[in-house]
LUMBA-10056 format. One line per 5 residues: their letters; for each residue x, y, z of C-alpha. Coordinates in pm, whole numbers, plus 32768, in hexadecimal, padded with zeros to 4 digits. Layout:
residues N
A> X Y Z  ...
//
This chain:
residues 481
XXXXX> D871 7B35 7268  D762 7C14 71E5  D62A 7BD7 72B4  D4DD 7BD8 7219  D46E 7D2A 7239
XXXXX> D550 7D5C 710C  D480 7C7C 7001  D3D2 7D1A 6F02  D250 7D2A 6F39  D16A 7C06 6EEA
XXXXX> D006 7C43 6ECC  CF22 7B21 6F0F  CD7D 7B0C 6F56  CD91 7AD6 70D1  CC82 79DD 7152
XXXXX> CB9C 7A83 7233  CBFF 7A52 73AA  CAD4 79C5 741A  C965 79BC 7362  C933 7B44 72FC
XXXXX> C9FB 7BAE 740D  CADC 7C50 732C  CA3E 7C5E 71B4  C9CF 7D87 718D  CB18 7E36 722A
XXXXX> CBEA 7E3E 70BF  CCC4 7F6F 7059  CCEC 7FE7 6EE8  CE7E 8085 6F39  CFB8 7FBF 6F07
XXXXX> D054 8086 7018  D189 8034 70B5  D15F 7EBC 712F  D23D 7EDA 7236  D174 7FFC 72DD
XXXXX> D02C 7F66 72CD  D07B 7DF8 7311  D068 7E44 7482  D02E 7D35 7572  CFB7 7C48 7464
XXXXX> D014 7B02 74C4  D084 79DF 739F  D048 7881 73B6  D16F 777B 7383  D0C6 76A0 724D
XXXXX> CFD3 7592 72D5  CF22 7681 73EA  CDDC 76AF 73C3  CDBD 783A 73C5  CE4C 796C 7320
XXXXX> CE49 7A9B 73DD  CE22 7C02 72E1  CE36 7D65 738F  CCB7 7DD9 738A  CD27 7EF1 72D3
XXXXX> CDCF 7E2A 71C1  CD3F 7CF4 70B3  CE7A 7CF1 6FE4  CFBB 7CE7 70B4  D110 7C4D 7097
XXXXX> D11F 7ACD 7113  D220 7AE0 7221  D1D9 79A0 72E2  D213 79A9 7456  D308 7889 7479
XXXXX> D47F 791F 74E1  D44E 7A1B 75F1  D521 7AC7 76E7  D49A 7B35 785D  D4D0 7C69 791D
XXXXX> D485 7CB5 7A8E  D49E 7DD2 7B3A  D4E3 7D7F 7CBF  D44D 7E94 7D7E  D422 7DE3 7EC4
XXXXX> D44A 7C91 7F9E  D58F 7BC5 7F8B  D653 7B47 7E80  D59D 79F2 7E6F  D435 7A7A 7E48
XXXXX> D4B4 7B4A 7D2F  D542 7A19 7C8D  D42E 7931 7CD8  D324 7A3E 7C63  D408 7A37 7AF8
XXXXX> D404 78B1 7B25  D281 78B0 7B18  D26C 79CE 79C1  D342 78BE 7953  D258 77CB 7999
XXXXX> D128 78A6 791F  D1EE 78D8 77C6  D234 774B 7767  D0B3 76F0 77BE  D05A 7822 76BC
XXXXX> D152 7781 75CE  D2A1 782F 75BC  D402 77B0 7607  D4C7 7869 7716  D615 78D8 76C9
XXXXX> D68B 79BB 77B7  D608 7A76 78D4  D68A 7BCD 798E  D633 7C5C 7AC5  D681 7DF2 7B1B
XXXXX> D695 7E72 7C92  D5D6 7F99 7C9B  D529 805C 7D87  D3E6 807E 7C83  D3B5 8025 7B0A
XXXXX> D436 8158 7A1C  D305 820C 799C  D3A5 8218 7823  D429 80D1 7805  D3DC 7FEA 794A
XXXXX> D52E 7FAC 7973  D60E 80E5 7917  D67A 8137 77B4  D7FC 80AE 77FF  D784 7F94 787B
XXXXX> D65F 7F60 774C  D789 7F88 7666  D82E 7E77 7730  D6EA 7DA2 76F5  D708 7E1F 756F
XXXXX> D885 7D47 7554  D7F1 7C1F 7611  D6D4 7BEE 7543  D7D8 7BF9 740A  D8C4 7B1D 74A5
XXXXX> D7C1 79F6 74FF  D6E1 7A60 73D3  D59E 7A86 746D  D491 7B21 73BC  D3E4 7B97 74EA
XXXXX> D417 7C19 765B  D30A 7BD8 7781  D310 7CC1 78B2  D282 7C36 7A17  D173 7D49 7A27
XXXXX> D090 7E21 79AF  D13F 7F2A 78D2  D068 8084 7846  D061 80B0 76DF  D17C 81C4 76DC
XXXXX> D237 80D0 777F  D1D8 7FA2 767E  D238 809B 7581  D37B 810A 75DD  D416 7FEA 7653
XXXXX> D3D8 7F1D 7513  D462 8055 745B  D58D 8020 750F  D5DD 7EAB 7514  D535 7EAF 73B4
XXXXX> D45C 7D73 7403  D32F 7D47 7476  D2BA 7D78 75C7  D197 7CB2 7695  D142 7CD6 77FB
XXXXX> D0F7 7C01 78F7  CF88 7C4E 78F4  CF64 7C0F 7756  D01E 7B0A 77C5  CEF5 7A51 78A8
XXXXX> CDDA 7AE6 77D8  CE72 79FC 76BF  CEAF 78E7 777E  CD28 790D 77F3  CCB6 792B 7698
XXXXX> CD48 77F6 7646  CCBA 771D 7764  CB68 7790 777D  CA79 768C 76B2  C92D 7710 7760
XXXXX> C834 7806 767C  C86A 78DF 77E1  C9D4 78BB 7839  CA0C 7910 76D0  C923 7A23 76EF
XXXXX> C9E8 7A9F 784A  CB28 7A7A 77AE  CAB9 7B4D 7674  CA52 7C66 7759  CB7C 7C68 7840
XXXXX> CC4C 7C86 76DD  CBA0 7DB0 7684  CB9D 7E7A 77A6  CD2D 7E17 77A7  CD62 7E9E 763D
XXXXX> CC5F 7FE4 7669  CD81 80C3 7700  CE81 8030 7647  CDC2 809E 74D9  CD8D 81D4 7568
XXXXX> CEFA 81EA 75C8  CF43 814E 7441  CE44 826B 73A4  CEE5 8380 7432  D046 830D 739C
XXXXX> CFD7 829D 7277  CF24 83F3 722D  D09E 84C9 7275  D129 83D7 7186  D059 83E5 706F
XXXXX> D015 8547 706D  CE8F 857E 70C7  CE5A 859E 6F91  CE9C 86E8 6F36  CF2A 872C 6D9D
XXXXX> CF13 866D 6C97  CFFE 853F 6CD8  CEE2 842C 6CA3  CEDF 82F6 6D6D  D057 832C 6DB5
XXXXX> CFFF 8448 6EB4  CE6F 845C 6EDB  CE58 83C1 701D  CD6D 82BB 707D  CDAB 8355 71D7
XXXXX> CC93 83BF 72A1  CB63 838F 71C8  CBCD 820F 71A9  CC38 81E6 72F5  CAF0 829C 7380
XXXXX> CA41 8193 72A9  CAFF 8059 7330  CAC2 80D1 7467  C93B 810C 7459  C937 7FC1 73B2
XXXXX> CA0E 7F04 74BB  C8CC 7FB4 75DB  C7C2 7F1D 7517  C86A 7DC1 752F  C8D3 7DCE 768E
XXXXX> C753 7E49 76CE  C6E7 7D18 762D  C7CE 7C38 76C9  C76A 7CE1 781F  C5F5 7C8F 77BD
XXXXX> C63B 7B1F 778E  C724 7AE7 78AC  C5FB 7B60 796E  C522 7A97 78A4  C609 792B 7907
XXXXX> C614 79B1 7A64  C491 79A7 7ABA  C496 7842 7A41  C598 7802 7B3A  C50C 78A2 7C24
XXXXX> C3D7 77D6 7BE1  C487 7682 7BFE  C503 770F 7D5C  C3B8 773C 7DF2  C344 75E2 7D72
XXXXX> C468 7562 7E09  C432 7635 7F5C  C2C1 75CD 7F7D  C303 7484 7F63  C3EE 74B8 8075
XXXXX> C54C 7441 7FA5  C660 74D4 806E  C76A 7557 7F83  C8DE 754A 7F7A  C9C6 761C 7EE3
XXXXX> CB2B 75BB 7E39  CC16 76F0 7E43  CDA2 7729 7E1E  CEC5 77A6 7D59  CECA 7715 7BFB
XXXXX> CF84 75D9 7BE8  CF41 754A 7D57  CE63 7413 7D09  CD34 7497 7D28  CCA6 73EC 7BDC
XXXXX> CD4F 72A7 7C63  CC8F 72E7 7DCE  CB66 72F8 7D36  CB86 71C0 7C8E  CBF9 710B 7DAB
XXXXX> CAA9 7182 7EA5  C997 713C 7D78  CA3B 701C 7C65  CA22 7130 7B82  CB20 7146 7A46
XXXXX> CB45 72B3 7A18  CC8C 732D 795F  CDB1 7318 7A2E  CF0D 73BA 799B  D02B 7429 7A1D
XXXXX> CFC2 7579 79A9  CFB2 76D6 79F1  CE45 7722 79CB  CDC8 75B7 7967  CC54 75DD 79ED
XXXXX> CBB2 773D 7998  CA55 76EA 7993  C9A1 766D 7AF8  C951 7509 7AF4  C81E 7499 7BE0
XXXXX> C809 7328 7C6D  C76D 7282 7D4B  C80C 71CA 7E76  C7C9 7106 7FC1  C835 7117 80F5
XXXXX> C8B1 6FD7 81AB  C74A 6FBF 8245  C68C 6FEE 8110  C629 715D 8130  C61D 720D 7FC9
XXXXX> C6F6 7366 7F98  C776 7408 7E6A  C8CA 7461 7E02  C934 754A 7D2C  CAA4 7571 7C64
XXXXX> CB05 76D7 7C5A  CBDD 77B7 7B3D  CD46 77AA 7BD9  CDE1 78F3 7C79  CF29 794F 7C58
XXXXX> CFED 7A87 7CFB  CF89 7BD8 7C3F  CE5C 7B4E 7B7F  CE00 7C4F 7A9E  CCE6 7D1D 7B24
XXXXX> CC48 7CFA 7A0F  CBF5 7B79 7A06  CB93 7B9D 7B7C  CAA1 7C7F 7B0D  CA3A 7BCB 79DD
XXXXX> CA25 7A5A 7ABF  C996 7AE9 7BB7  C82D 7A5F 7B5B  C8EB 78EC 7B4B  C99F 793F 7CC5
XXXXX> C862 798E 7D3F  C83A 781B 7D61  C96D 7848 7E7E  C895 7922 7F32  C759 787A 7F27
XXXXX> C807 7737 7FB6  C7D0 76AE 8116  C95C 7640 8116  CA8F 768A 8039  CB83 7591 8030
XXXXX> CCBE 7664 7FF5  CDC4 75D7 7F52  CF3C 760C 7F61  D06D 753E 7EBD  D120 74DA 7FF4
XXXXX> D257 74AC 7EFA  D280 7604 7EB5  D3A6 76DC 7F0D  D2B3 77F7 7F99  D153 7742 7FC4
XXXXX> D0E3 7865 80E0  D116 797F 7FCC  D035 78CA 7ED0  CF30 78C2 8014  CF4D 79F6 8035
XXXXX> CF03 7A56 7ED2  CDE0 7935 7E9B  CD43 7A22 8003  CD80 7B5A 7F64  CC94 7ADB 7E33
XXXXX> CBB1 7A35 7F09  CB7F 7B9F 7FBE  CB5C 7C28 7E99  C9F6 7B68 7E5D  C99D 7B83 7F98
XXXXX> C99C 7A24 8024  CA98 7A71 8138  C991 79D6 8206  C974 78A3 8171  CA05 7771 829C
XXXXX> CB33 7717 820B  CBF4 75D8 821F  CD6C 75EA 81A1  CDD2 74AC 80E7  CF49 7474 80BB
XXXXX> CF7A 73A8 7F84  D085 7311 7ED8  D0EF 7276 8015  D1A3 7143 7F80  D27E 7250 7EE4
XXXXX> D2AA 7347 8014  D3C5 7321 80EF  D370 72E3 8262  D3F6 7434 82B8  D335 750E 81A8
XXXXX> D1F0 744B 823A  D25C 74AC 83AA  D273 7608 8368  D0F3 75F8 82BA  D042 7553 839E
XXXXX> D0D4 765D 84A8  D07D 779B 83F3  CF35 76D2 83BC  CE85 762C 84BB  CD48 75D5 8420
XXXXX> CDF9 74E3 8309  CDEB 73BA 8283  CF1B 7313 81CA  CEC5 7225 80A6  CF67 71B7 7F83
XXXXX> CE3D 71AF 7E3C  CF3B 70D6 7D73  CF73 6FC5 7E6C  CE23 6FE1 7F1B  CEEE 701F 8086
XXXXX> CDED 70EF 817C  CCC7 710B 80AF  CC24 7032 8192  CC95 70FA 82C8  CC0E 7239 81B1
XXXXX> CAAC 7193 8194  CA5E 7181 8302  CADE 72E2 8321  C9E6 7358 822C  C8CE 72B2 829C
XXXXX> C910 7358 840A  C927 748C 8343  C7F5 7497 82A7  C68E 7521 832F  C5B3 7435 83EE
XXXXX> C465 7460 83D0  C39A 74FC 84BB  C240 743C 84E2  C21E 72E5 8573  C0E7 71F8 852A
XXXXX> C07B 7096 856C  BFA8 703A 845D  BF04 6EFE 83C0  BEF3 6EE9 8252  BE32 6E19 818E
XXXXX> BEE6 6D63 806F  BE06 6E00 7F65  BEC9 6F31 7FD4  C026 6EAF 7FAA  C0BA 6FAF 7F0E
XXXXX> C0B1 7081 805E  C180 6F72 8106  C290 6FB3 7FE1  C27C 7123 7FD6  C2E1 7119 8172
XXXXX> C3E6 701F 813A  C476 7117 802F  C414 7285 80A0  C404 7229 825C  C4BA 71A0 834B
XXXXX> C3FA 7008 83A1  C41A 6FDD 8547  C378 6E9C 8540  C2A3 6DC6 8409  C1B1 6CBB 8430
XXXXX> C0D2 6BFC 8338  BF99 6B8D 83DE  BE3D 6B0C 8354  BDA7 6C55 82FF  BEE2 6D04 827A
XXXXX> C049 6D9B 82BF  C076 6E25 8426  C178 6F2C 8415  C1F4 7011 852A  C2DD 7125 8458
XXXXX> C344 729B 849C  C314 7359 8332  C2B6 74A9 82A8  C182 7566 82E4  C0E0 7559 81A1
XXXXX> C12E 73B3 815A  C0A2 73AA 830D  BF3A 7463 825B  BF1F 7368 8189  BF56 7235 8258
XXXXX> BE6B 72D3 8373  BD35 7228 82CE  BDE5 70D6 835B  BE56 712D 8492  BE77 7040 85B9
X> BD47 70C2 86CC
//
């Protein structure tokens, strides 16, 4: 079967990725389609987004529906390699695409022309044929020599596991700033790889030199250069109004932290229930899938504790093993909210075959943005699902846990007390009587302070309570003498 790097080109106006990301980024050449249509990502029909190459307005519509994957297996055991294929798998039907086959190679470190040897890419090459997929996803992050060569040998395209995510991203983020983080994790993907594209382009077509017209001019370097100053300006912008969303948070934050609202943090591998956690703690209907990436953009609500104290808690972007370093850079305004928490609630899928790698990967990120020193409080989900031995073998490698099942409600009670334990008490105690003109004191202590003892008398409310500094200032006018 002839796979679909063999159809004859078919320009079309490409929507613009998101907003202007992309509008100004057109080229004039009809240049080999195959060469330039790196990394760009198709959409089965229904989806929401189209994904162009930024160098590239016209390109051939090559939908990313029947795909074949390719590992390389450097390191670890059989099973990780195959679970770590398992999960591109899983990355490629939430972006849209159909799984057909998968491969893995043993090998002590990718091949630097091809990722996975040339005898083995033209091994890929009859597979593809045979199934009739029209494109081939490798789990990791391949150069642009290697993008190149590779789909010049299987003679289909080629996507990576990091265009791979950045898509997947770009079709979940609804915010104006995820979209705008998304955007500039894109670019700074693609920047190398139209350099890479420019400099093969230009040996193709000549560098313009003679008198061969459009056939052998060249856009090569004087285009590319101009793409690529282009591409700076809009990542400077985007930079600009990341910043700009960030100091708005951060505003909200200090509201929040002068009113003394301890804050809680949601954090864990994509697909562990942390959506459906959230929901459980506040009533809250936030979108819950079973999804790869189903919540991109932090959602903020407000919760109690079983005694009535006030916190907030946060639902985090989900992590996943190798995240691109380019969307922890880009979302690293949005995980600042991890940082700035008083507790993360991590959360693993007790269910999974390896739940202590995806730990491990959710800590590496959580490094990464420097809230290693954030308490933490591991919360094994999923329990109804988990078998008794998978939950053993948690709750031994992690002794500050608590197992829970979000569906069925088990433990969240137990999870509740454990939070409020967890979270900062305040640190002034007074005995005050306030009049009931001034009832909106007795509601902020209720909701911002810890009540030891309430009592309405003649005059007013007598409270004894231990809460922060700045809310004890306030109340000093009334004190108790």
């Amino acid at each position: 079967m002839t796979s679909a790097a063999h159809h004859s080109p078919h320009p079309a106006k490409a929507d613009a990725l998101m907003d202007d990301a992309h509008a100004d980024l057109g080229v004039d050449a009809e240049a080999d389609g195959r060469r330039l249509d790196r990394a760009a990502l198709r959409r089965v029909a229904g989806l929401s987004t189209e994904r162009a190459d930024v160098t590239e307005v016209e390109y051939r519509q090559v939908r990313l529906e029947r795909v074949v994957l390719v590992g390389v297996w450097t390191s670890g055991t059989a099973d990780e390699a195959e679970r770590s294929l398992a999960e591109l798998a899983a990355l490629a039907e939430t972006a849209g695409a159909v799984v057909l086959d998968g491969v893995i190679q043993r090998r002590d470190r990718p091949d630097p022309a091809t990722y996975i040897g040339s005898g083995k890419a033209r091994e890929l090459r009859d597979i593809v044929q045979e199934v009739g997929a029209d494109t081939v996803i490798c789990d990791g992050e391949l150069s642009p020599a290697q993008l190149v060569r590779l789909e010049e040998v299987v003679d289909a395209k080629v996507v990576d596991r990091t265009a791979l995510i950045l898509d997947i991203f770009a079709q979940h983020a609804t915010s104006r700033e995820g979209k705008a983080q998304v955007a500039l994790a894109q670019m700074q993907y693609m920047l190398p790889r139209l350099r890479g594209w420019g400099q093969s382009l230009s040996r193709q077509m000549g560098g313009g030199a003679g008198g061969g017209g459009m056939a052998t001019r060249g856009p090569g370097e004087t285009k590319i250069e101009t793409d690529r100053r282009r591409i700076h300006e809009r990542m400077a912008r985007l930079r600009r109004e990341i910043a700009e969303m960030k100091s708005g948070r951060e505003l909200k934050r200090r509201d929040r932290r002068r009113n003394s609202v301890p804050s809680v943090a949601i954090a864990g591998y994509t697909n562990a229930g942390k959506s459906s956690l959230l929901n459980r703690l506040t009533g809250a209907s936030v979108l819950v899938q079973n999804a790869l990436f189903a919540t991109l953009d932090p959602t903020v609500r407000r919760a109690t504790t079983p005694s009535g104290r006030s916190y907030t808690i946060t639902d985090t972007v989900g992590f996943v093993r190798h995240l691109p370093h380019h969307l922890v850079e880009a979302f690293r305004s949005t995980l600042e909210e991890v940082a700035e928490a008083d507790l993360l609630l991590h959360v693993v899928d007790g269910a999974h075959p390896a739940p202590l790698e995806q730990l491990a990967s959710v800590r590496a990120v959580i490094r990464d943005v420097d809230a290693a020193g954030v308490p933490e409080l591991v919360v094994i989900n999923k329990a109804d699902a988990a078998t008794p031995a998978a939950l053993a073998a948690l709750a031994e490698a992690e002794p500050h846990h608590v197992v829970v099942s979000a569906r069925t409600g088990q433990g969240i009670d137990t999870l509740r007390q454990l939070l409020e334990a967890a979270l900062p008490h305040r640190e002034v105690q007074v005995d005050v009587l306030i009049p009931y003109v001034a009832g909106s004191l007795v509601a902020r202590v209720h909701a911002d302070g810890d009540v030891l003892a309430e009592e309405h008398t003649a005059d007013g409310t007598l409270l004894r309570a231990r809460v922060a500094p700045d809310l004890a200032a306030e109340l000093s006018a009334y004190a108790r003498t």
